[in-house]
C-alpha positions as CSV (number, residue, x, y, z in Angstrom):
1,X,0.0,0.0,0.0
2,X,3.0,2.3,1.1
3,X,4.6,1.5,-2.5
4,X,1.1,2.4,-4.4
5,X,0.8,5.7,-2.5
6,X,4.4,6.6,-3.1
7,X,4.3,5.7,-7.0
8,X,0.9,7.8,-7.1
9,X,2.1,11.1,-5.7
10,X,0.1,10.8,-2.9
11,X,2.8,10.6,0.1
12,X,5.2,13.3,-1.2
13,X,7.2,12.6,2.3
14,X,4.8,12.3,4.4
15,X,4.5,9.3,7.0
16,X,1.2,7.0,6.8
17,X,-1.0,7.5,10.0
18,X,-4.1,5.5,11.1
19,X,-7.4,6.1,12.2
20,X,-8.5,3.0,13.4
21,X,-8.6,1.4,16.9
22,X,-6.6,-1.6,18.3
23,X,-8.7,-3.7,19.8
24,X,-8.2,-8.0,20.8
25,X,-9.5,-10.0,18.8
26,X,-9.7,-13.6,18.3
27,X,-7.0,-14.8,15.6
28,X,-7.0,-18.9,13.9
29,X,-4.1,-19.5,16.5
30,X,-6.9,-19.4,19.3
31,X,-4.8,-16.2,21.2
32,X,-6.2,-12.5,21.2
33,X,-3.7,-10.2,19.1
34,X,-4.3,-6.6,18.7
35,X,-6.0,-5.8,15.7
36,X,-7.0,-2.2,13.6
37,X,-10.6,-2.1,13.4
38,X,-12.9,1.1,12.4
39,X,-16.1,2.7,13.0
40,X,-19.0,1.6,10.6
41,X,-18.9,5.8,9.5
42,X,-14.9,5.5,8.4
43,X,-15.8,2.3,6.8
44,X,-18.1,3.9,4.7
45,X,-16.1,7.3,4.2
46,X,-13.0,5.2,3.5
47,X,-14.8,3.2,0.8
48,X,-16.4,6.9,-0.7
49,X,-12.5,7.9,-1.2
50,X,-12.2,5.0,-3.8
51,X,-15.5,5.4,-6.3
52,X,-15.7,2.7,-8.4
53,X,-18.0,0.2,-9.2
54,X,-16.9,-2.6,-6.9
55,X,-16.7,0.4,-4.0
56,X,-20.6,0.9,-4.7
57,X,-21.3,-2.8,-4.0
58,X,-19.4,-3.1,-1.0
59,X,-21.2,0.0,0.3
60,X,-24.6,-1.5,-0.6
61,X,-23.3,-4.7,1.2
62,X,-22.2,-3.0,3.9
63,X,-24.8,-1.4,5.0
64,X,-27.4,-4.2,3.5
65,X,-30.5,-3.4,5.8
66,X,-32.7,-6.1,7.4
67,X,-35.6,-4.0,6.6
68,X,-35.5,-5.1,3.0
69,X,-37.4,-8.1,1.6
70,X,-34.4,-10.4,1.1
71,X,-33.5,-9.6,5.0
72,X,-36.5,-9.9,6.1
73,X,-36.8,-13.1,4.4
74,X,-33.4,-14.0,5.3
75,X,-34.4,-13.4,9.2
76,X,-37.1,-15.8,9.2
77,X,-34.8,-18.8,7.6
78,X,-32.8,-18.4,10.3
79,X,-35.7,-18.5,12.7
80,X,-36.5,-21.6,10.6
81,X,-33.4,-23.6,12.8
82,X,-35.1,-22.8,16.3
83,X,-39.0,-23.2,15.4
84,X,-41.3,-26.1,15.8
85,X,-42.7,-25.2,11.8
86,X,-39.6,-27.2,10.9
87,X,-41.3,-30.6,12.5
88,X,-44.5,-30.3,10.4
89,X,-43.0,-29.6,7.1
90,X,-43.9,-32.2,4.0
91,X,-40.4,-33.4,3.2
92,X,-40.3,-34.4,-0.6
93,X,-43.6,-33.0,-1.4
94,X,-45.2,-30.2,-3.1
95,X,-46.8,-29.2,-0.3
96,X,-43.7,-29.2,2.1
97,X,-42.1,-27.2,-0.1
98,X,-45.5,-24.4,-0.4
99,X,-44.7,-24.7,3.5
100,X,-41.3,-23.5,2.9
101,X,-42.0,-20.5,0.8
102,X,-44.8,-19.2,2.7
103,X,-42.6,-19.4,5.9
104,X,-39.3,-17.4,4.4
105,X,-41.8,-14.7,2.2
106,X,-45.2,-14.9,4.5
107,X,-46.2,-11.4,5.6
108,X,-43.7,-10.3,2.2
109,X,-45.5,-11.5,-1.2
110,X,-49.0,-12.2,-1.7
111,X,-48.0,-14.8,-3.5
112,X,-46.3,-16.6,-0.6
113,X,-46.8,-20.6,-0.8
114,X,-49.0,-19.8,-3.8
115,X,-48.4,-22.2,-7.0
116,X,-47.9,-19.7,-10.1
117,X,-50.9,-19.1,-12.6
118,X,-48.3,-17.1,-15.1
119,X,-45.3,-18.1,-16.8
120,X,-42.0,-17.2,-16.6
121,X,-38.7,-17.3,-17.9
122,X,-35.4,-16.3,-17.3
123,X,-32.0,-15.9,-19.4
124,X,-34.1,-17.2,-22.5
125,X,-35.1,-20.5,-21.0
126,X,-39.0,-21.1,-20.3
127,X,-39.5,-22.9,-17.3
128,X,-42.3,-25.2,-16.7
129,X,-46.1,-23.7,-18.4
130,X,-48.2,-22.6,-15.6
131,X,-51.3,-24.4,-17.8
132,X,-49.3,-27.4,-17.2
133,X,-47.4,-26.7,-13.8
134,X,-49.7,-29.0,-11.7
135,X,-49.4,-31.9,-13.2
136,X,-45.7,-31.2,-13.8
137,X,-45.4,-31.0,-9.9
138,X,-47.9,-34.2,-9.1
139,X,-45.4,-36.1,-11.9
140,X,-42.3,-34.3,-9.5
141,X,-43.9,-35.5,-6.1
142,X,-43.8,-39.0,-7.3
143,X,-40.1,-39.1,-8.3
144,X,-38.6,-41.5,-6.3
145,X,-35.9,-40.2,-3.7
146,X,-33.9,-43.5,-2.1
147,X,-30.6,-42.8,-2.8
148,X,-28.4,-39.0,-4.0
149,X,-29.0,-39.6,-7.7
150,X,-32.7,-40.0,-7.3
151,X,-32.4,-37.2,-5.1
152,X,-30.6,-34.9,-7.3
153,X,-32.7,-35.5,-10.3
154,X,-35.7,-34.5,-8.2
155,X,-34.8,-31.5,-7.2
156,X,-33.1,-30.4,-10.7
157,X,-37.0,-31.1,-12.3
158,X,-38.4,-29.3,-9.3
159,X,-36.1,-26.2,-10.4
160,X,-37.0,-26.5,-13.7
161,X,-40.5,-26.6,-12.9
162,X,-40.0,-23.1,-11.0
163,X,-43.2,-23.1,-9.0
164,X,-43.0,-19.6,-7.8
165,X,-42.9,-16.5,-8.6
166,X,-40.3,-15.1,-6.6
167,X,-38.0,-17.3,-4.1
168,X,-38.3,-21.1,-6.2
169,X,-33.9,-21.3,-5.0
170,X,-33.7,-20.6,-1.4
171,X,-37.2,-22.6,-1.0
172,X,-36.6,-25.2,-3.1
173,X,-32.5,-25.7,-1.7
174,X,-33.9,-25.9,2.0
175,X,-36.8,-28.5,0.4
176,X,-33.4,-30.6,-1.0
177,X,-31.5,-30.4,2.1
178,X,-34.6,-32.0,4.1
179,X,-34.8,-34.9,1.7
180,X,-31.5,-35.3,1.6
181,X,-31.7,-35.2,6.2
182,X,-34.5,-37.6,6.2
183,X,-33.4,-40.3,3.2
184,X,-29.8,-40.3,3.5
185,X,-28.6,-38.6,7.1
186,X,-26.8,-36.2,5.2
187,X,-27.4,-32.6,4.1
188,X,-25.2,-30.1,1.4
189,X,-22.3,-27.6,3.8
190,X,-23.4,-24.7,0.9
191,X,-20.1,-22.6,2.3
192,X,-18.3,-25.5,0.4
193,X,-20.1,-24.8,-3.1
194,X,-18.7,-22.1,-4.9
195,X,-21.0,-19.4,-6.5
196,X,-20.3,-18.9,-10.0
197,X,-19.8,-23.1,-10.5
198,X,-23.2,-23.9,-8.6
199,X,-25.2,-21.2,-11.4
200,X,-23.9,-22.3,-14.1
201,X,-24.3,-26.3,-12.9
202,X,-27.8,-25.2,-12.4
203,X,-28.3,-24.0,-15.6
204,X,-26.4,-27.0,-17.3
205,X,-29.0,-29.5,-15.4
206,X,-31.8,-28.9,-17.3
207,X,-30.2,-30.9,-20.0
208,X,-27.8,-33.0,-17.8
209,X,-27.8,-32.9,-14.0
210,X,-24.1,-34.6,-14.2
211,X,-22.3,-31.2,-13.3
212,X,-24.6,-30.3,-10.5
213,X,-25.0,-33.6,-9.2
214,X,-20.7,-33.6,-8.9
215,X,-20.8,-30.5,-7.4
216,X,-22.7,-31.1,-4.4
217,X,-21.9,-34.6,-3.8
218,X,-18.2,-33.5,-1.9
219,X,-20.0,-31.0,0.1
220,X,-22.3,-33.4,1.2
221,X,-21.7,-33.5,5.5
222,X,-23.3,-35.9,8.4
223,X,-23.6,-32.7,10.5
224,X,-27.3,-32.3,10.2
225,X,-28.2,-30.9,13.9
226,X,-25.3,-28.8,13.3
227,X,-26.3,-25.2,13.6
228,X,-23.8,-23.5,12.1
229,X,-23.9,-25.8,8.9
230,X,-27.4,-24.8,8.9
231,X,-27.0,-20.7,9.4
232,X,-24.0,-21.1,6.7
233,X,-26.9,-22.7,4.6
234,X,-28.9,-20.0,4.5
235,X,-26.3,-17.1,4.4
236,X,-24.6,-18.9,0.9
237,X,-28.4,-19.7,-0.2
238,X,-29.5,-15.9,-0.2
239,X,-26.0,-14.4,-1.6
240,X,-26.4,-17.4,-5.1
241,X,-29.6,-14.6,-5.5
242,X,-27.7,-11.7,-5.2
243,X,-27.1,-10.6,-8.7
């Protein structure tokens, strides 16, 4: 940094100083080592000093509000860990996963747990015709789901069938990771599936699963009453929807 400033005129002999605050904090060796940390306002004013397009994101990261849709969505899926809702919940079914929906977006669409009456697309591909979509989720339901290829193929149709109108991803990933709990003891650590590979083996799998189905399998963990696997769940789910 030192060696940027320098080249860039900006130091012209002058010594760097610092702002920020040492405080202890907890460091991978398991000791507490004085660290620089700021105040949310000189995070912010520090970003302002370097406009650019990724500086705007962070900011919009930074100070991403629970008061939005997507937090307030995001709030009740973690709630989801800690309520009884969990215990009723269909698993495997159409309607288990209407429960899902209408728990994270309740209160937040109309359309919560509704089944679509429209069609939709998205990047040029047409997912399933509303004129057709029950019968395309009754056909779904039946799928079989005894072992992770049966699984996997299940929930790729069920993302191709896109029942909703908003929210089919995060409600439809918690929906696999129940099946996946209940058939197999296992569930999908999402911090271990990278972003950009897990979009683009999603759009792949609705001519060949074989690149989603590889994906997931090594993040595939015992730790189902782990909580943190779970909260780490939810935090990947709702940043694959961030565009």
């Amino acid at each position: 940094m030192r060696a940027f400033l320098r080249a860039e005129g900006f130091m012209k002999g002058n010594e760097l100083g610092s702002i920020t605050t040492q405080m202890k904090l907890l460091a991978p060796d398991g000791k507490r080592h004085l660290s620089n940390v700021m105040s949310y306002d000189q995070i912010i004013a520090l970003a302002k000093e370097f406009p650019s397009r990724n500086a705007n994101r962070f900011i919009e990261w930074f100070t991403y509000s629970d008061e939005t849709i997507d937090g307030k969505s995001k709030t009740k899926a973690y709630a989801l860990w800690e309520s009884s809702f969990m215990d009723s919940i269909q698993v495997g079914t159409v309607t288990g996963l209407q429960q899902i929906h209408g728990y994270l977006l309740g209160g937040l669409y109309d359309f919560a747990g509704q089944i679509r009456s429209k069609n939709i697309a998205k990047g040029g591909f047409q997912f399933a015709a509303a004129r057709y979509l029950n019968q395309t989720l009754a056909n779904i339901e039946n799928m079989p789901e005894n072992d992770y290829d049966q699984i996997m193929d299940k929930y790729i149709e069920m993302n191709a069938a896109h029942p909703f109108m908003e929210g089919n991803g995060r409600s439809a990933r918690i929906w696999l990771d129940m099946i996946l709990k209940k058939r197999l003891g296992l569930c999908v650590d999402w911090s271990k599936v990278d972003k950009k590979n897990y979009l683009e083996a999603m759009t792949k799998s609705v001519v060949d699963g074989t690149a989603i189905k590889n994906l997931l399998k090594p993040a595939l963990t015992d730790k189902i009453r782990d909580r943190e696997i779970f909260m780490k769940g939810i935090d990947y789910s709702y940043y694959y929807e961030e565009e």
